[in-house]
C-alpha positions as CSV (number, residue, x, y, z in Angstrom):
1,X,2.6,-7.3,78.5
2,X,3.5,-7.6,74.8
3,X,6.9,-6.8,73.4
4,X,7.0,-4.0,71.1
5,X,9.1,-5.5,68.4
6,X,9.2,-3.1,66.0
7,X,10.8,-0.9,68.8
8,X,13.6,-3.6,68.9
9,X,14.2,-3.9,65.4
10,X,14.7,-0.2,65.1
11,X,17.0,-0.7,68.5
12,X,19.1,-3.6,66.7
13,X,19.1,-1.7,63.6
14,X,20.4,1.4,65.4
15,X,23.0,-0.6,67.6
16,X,21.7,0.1,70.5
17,X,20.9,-3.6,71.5
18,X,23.2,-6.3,69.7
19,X,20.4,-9.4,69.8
20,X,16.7,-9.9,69.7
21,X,16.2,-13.6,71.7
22,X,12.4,-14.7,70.7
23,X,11.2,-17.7,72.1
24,X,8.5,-19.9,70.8
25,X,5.8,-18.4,71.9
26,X,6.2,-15.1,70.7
27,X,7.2,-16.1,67.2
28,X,4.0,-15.6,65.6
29,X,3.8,-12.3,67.0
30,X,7.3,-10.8,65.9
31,X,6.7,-12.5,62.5
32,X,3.9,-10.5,62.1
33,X,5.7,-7.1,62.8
34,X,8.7,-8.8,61.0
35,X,7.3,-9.0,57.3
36,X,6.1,-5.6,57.8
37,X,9.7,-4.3,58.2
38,X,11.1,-2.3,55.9
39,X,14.6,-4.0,56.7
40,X,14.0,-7.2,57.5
41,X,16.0,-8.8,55.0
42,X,19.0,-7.2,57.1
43,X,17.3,-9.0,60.6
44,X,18.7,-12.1,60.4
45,X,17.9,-15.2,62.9
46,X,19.6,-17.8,64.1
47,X,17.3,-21.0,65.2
48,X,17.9,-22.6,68.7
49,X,16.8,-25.6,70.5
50,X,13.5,-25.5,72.3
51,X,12.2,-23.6,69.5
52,X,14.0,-19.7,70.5
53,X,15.5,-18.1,67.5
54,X,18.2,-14.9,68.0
55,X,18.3,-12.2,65.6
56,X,21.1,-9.7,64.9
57,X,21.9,-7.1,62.4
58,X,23.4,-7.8,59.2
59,X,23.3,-4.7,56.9
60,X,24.0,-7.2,53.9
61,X,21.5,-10.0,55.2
62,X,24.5,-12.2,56.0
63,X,24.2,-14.6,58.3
């Protein structure tokens, strides 16, 4: 099943999740949904080891 990212954008955006964990092998597929974003500039990502990166809301695209 795929993860509707958009879906959890909107839900970060909204506050009604705090964190968006997305491992390696779904990168390419939230980057795709990503650029499309009207506010992506505000969902902001944090690299991990093994490849995961979390992203959170930042309404000023501040890390």
């Amino acid at each position: 099943m795929t993860r509707d990212f958009k879906q959890e954008m909107d839900d970060l955006r909204h506050g009604k999740i705090d964190e968006i964990k997305v491992g390696h092998d779904e990168f390419m597929d939230f980057q795709k949904v990503w650029v499309n974003y009207d506010q992506r500039k505000e969902i902001v990502g944090t690299a991990r080891r093994n490849g995961t990166v979390i992203y959170h809301y930042a309404e000023n695209g501040n890390v």
